[in-house]
MARDO-281207 format. One line per 4 residues: number of its first residue (from 1); for each residue x, y, z of C-alpha. Coordinates in pm, 1 decimal. Last residue first. Layout:
N
NUM) X,Y,Z | ...
This chain:
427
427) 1327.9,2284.0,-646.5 | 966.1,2266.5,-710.0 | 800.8,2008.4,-742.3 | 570.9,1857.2,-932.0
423) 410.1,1477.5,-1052.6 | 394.6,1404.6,-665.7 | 216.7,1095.1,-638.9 | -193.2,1074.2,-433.0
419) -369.6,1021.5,-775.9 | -178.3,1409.6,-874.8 | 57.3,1545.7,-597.6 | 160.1,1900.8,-714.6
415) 407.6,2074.2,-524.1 | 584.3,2403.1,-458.1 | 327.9,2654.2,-654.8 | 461.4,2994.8,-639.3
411) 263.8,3343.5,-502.7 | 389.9,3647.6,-645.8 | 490.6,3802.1,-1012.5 | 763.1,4011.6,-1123.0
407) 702.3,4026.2,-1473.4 | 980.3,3882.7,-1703.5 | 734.6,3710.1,-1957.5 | 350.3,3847.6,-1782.7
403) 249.9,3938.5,-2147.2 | 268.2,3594.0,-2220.8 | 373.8,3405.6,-2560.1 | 633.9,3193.2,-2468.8
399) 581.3,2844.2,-2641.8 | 662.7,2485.9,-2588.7 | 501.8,2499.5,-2210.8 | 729.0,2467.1,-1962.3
395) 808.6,2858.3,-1913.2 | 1050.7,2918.1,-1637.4 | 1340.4,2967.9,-1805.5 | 1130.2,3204.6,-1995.5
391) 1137.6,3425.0,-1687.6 | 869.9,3457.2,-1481.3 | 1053.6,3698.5,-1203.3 | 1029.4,3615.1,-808.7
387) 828.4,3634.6,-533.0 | 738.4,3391.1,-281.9 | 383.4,3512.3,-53.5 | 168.4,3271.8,-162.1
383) 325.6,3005.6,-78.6 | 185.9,2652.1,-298.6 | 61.4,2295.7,-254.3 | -223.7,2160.1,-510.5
379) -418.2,1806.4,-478.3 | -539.3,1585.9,-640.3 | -568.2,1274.1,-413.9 | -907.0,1154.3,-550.8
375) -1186.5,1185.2,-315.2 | -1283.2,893.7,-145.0 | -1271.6,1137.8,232.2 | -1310.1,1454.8,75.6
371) -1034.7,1660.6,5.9 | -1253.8,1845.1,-276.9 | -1219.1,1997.9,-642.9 | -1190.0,1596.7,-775.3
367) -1397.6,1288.7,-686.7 | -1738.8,1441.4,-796.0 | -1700.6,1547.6,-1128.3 | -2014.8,1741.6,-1277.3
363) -1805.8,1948.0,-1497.9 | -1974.6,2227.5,-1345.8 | -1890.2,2096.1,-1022.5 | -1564.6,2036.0,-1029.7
359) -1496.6,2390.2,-1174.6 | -1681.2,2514.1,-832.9 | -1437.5,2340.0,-581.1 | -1127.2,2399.7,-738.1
355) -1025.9,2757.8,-873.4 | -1317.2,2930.0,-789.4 | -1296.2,2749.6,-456.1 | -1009.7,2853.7,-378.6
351) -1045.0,3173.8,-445.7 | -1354.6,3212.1,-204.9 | -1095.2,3049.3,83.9 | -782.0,3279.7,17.1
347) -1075.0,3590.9,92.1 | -1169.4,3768.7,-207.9 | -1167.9,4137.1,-365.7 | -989.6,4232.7,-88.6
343) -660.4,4358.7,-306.4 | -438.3,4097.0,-190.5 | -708.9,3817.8,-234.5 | -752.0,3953.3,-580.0
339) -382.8,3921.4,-609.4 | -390.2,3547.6,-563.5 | -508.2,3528.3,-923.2 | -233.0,3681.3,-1077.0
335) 18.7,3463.5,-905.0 | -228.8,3128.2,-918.0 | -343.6,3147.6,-1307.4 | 39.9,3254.8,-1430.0
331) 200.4,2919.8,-1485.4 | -127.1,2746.7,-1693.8 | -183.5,3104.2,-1887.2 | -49.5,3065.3,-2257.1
327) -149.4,3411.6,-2465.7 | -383.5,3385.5,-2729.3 | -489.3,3596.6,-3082.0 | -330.7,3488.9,-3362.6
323) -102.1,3796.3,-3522.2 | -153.3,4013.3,-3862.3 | -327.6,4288.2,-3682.3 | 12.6,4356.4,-3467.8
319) 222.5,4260.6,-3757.7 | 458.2,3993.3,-3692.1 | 632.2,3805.6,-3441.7 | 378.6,3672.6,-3249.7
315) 317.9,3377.6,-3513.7 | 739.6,3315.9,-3554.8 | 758.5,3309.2,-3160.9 | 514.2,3035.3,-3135.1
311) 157.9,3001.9,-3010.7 | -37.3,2859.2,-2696.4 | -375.5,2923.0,-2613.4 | -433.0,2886.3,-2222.2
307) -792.4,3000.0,-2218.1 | -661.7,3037.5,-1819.2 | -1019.4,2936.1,-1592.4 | -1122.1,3142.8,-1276.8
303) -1478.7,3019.6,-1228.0 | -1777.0,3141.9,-1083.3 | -1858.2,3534.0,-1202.6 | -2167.2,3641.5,-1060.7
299) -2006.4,3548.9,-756.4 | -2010.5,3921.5,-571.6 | -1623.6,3881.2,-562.1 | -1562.9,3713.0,-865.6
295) -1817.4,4042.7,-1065.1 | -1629.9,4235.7,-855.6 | -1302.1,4184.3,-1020.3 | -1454.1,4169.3,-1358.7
291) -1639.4,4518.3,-1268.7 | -1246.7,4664.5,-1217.8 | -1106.9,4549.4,-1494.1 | -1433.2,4675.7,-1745.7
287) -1435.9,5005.7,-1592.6 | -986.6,5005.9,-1657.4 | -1128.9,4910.9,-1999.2 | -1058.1,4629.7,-2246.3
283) -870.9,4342.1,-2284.8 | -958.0,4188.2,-2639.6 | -1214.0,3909.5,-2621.4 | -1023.6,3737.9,-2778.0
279) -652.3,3822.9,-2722.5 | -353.8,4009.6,-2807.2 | -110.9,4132.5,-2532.0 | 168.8,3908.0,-2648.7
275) 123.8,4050.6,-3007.1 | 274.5,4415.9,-2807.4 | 174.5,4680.6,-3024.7 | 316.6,4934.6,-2791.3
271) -47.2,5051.9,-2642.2 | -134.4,4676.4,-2665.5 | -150.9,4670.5,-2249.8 | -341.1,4991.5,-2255.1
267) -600.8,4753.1,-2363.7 | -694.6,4649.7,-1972.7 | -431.6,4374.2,-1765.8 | -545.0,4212.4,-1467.5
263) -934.8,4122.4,-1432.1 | -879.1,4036.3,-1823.7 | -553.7,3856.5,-1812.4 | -652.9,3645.1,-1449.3
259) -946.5,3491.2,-1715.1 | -1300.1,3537.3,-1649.1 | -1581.1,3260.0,-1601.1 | -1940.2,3182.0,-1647.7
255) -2217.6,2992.4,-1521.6 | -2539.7,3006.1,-1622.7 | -2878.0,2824.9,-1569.0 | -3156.9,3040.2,-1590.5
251) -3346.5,3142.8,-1237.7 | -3403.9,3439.4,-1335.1 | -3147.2,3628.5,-1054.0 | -2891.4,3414.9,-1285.1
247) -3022.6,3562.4,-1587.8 | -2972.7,3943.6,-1442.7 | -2599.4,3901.6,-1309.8 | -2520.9,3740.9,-1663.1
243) -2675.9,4032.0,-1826.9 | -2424.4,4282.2,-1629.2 | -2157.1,4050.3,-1657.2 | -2219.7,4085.7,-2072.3
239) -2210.3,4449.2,-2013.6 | -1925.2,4507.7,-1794.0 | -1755.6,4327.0,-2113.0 | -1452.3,4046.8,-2081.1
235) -1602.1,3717.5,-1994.4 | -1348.5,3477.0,-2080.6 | -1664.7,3129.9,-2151.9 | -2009.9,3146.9,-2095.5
231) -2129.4,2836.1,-1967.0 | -2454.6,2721.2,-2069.9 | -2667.3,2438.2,-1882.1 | -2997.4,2376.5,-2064.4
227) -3306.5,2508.0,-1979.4 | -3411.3,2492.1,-2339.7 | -3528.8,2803.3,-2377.4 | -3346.8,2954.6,-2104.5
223) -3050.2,2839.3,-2255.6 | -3145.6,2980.4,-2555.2 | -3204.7,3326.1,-2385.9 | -2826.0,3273.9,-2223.1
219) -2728.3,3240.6,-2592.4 | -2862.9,3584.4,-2740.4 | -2781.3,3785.8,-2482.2 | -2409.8,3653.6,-2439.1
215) -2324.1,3723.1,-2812.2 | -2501.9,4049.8,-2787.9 | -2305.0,4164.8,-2461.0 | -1956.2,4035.7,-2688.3
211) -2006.8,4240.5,-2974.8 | -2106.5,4501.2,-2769.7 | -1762.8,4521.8,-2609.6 | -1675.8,4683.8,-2972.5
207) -1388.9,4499.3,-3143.4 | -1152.1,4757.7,-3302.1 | -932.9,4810.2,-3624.4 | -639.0,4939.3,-3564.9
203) -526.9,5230.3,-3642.8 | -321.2,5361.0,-3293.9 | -543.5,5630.5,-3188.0 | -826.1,5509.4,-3288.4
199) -812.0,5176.2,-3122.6 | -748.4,5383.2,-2792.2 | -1020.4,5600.1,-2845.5 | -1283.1,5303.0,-2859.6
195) -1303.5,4946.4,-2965.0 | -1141.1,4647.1,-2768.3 | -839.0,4518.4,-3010.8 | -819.0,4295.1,-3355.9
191) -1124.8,4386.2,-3543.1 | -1265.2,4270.6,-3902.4 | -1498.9,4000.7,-3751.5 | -1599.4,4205.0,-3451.8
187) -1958.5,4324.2,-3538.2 | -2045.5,4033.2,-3751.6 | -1890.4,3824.6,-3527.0 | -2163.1,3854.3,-3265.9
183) -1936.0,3682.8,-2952.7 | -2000.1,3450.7,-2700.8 | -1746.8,3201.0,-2699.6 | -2004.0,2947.6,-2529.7
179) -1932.0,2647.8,-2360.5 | -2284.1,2408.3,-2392.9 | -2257.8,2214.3,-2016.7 | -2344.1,1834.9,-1997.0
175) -2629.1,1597.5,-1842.4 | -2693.6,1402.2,-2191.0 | -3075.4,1512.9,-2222.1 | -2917.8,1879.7,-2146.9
171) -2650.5,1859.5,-2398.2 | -2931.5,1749.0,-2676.8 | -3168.2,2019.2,-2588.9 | -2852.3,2287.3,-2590.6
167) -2731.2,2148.9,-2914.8 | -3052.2,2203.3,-3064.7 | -3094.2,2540.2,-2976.7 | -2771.3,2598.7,-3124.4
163) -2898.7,2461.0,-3419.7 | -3202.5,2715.0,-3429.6 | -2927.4,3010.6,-3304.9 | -2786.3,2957.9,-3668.5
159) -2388.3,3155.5,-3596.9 | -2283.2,2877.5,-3412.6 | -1980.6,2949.1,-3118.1 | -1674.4,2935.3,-3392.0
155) -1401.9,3055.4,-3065.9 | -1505.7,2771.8,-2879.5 | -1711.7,2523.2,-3080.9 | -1813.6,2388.0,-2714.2
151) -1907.9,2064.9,-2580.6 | -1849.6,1975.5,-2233.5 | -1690.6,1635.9,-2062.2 | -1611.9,1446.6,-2350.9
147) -1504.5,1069.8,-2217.1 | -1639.4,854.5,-2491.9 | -1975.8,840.3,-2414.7 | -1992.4,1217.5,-2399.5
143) -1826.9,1209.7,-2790.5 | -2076.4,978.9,-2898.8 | -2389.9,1116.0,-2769.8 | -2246.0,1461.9,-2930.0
139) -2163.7,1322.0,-3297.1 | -2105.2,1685.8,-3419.3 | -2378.4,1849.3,-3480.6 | -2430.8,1974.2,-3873.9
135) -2331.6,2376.4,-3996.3 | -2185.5,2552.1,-3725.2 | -1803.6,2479.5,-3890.4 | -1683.8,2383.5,-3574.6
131) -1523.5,2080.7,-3867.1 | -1869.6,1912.7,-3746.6 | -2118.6,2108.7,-3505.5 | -2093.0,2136.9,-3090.0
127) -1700.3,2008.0,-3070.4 | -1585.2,1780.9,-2808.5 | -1457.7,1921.6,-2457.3 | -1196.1,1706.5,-2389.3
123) -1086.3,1629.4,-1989.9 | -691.5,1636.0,-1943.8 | -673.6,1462.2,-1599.4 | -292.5,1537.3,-1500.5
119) 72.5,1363.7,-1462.7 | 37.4,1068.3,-1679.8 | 184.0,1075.5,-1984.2 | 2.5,775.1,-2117.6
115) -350.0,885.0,-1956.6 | -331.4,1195.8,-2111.7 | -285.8,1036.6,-2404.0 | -564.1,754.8,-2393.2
111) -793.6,1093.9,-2286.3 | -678.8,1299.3,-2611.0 | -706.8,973.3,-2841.1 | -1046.7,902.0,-2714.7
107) -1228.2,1238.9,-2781.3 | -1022.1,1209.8,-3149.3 | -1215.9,895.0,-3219.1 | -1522.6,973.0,-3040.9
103) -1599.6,1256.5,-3281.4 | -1592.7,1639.0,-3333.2 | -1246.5,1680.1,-3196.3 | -1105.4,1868.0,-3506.6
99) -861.2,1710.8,-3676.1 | -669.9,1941.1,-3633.8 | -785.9,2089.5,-3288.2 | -1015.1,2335.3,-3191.2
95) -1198.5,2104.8,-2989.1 | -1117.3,2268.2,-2623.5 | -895.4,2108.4,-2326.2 | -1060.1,2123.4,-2019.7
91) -719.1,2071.7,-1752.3 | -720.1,1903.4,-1439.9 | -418.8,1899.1,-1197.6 | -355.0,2261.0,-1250.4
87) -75.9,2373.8,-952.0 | 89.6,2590.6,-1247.6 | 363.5,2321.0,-1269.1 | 118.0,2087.8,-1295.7
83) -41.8,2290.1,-1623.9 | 268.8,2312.6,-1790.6 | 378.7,1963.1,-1768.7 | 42.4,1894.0,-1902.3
79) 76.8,2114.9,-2152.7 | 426.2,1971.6,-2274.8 | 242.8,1614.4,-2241.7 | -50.4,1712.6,-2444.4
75) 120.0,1906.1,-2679.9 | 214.6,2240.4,-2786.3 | 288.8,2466.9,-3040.5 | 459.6,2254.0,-3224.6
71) 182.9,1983.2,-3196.1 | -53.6,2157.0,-3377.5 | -285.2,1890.8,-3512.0 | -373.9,1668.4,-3235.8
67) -314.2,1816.1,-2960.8 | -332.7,2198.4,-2956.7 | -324.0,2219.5,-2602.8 | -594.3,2462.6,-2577.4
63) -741.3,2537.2,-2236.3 | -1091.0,2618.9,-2016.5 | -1227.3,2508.6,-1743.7 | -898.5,2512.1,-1574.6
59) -907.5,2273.3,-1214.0 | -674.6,2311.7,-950.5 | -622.6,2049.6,-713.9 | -774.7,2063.9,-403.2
55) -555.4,2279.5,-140.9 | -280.4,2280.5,84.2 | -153.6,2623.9,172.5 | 248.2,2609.9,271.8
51) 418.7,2766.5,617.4 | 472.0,2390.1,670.0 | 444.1,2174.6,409.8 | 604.5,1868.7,529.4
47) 592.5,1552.2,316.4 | 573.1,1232.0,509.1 | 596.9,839.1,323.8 | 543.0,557.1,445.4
43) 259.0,669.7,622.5 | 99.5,574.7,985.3 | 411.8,574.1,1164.7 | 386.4,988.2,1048.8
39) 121.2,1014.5,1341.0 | -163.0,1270.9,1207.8 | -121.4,1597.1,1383.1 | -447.1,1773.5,1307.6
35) -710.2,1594.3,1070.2 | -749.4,1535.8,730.6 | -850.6,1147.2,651.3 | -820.3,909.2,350.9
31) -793.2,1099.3,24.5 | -694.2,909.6,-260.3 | -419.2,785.2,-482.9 | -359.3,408.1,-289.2
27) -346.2,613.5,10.4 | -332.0,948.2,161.0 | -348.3,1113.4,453.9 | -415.0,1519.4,506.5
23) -271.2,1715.6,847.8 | -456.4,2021.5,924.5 | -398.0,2363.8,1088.1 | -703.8,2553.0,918.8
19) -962.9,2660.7,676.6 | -1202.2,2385.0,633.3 | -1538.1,2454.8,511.2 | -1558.2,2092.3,332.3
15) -1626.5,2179.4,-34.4 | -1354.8,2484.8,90.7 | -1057.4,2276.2,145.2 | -840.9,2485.9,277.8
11) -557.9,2318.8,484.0 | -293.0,2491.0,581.6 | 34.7,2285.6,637.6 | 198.6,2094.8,889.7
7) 219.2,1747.4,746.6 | 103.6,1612.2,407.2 | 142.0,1250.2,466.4 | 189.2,983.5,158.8
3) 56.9,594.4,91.3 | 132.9,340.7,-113.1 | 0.0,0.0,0.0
């Protein structure tokens, strides 16, 4: 029997409301007991975190590891390195892949992957419609059966709101989540930046926030139709939080979640024509900052999730308006994240459990987000108070594009124990 002691640190585990001086016991990969001063004759093996937080495994709702298709810019084993080193022991990985992951063939191949490398869950969210072309649904039934967790046609959300609809009947009959990108790309097709005197100033072409509040409108109203689950992926807009805030005092069931690079950075960021700084949805306002940030602290927001979308040097290296949009998050979730608790926007406990404890449960996985007795052993150890600079030295993902690249940042993850071994540490 394998087993593993996690002495002396504290615990927060906040599926359980624990927030305190706790020892946690594991065996065979899972969870047996947390309780204060554990006897180390009753593991073979003790681990002491003292001065450390212990908490559930992170979970990231939301990811691209490019796998199969674009395996230069990543993989599944580089990302999954990547993601364990960022205290991420379960990662949503989206279908924008090549082929795309429209069928139980490529849902498979992702989760017999993962499984080969071993050191996190990576859970596929299969595509809504064929090619994510929003023409024909994917094969949905299939795709669930075979391990997908979500669907989503991320970034290609369906233009026809009747097959949307749908989708939404179909992922509620199978017990899943619809991920929306929700975006009216007729307004923001030609843009590459949030809309408004900044865009003007520097010629280029914008992306109104409106863009994104019509997106949102339009598929929380299917969901209400349907009374389907939607998620609505990097909310960026005070608007779209705004009608998010409103559907959830309906009664309509959303969720949704913002990225650490929109409550962090606003479009002053691009101000140099910095690629690194280009995303979708574009950052935006300091007014649009600042009503993310509450938005997490009020809970109309759930989730913290990365949209970790790696890409090379050669792609960033061009053109501002001729660059992909993405920036890789896995190693800069926690840092960026913990300075909401800094600021007083939320206690290390509500974090937590946008980070763990909530994710699980959209996902509708039991065993994981929790240090409940069964639960699986995932779980994340970290100081929040080291500081040091995120160098590309750093960077275990096969690309570099971050904005945060030689940032001083704060708050370090010092182990990751995944099924109850330590696939991270840090030396």
């Amino acid at each position: 029997m394998t087993s593993l002691l996690i002495k002396g640190g504290r615990v927060i585990d906040p599926s359980q409301g624990i927030d305190g001086q706790y020892d946690v016991l594991i065996e065979n990969g899972r969870v047996v007991k947390v309780e204060e001063n554990i006897s180390t004759v009753e593991s073979s093996k003790v681990l002491d975190v003292r001065d450390l937080i212990v908490s559930p495994g992170f979970i990231d709702l939301h990811s691209h590891l490019r796998d199969p298709g674009q395996e230069w810019k990543e993989d599944i084993e580089s990302g999954s390195h990547a993601a364990i080193a960022g205290g991420i022991t379960s990662v949503c990985c989206m279908a924008n892949t090549d082929p795309v992951n429209d069928n139980p063939t490529v849902t498979r191949y992702i989760i017999e992957k993962a499984t080969k490398v071993g050191l996190c869950d990576v859970f596929p969210v299969g595509a809504i419609t064929k090619g994510l072309k929003g023409e024909e649904l994917a094969e949905i039934g299939l795709m669930v059966k075979a391990g997908a967790v979500a669907i989503s046609d991320d970034g290609e959300t369906p233009k026809d709101a009747k097959l949307l609809r749908n989708a939404m009947d179909y992922a509620k009959s199978l017990g899943i989540p619809v991920f929306c990108h929700s975006e009216e790309k007729s307004l923001s097709a030609s843009g590459h930046m949030n809309e408004g005197y900044l865009s003007s100033y520097l010629g280029i072409p914008g992306i109104p926030a409106e863009a994104e509040d019509i997106g949102t409108m339009r598929d929380i109203l299917i969901a209400k139709l349907t009374g389907a689950h939607v998620h609505i992926c990097h909310v960026s807009s005070k608007g779209a939080l705004k009608i998010i805030k409103t559907a959830k005092e309906e009664g309509i069931k959303v969720t949704c979640e913002i990225t650490p690079h929109h409550f962090t950075l606003t479009e002053e960021a691009v101000k140099n024509f910095d690629t690194n700084a280009k995303m979708a949805p574009p950052l935006r306002t300091e007014e649009d900052v600042k009503m993310c940030k509450e938005a997490l602290k009020t809970g109309i927001a759930d989730v913290i999730a990365t949209d970790h979308a790696p890409h090379t040097i050669d792609e960033k290296l061009v053109e501002f308006c001729q660059a992909p949009f993405g920036i890789i998050g896995f190693q800069t979730m926690l840092p960026l994240s913990l300075n909401l608790v800094r600021e007083g926007y939320l206690s290390l406990k509500k974090l937590i459990e946008k980070l763990s404890t909530v994710p699980a449960r959209i996902i509708n996985k039991n065993d994981i987000g929790t240090l409940k007795k069964g639960a699986r052993a995932n779980i994340t150890i970290f100081d929040p108070e080291e500081e040091y600079t995120f160098t590309k030295e750093l960077v275990k993902s096969k690309s570099c594009n971050s904005p945060f690249l030689n940032k001083k940042l704060k708050g370090k993850v010092k182990f990751t124990i995944y099924n109850g071994k330590i696939v991270y540490k840090e030396f």
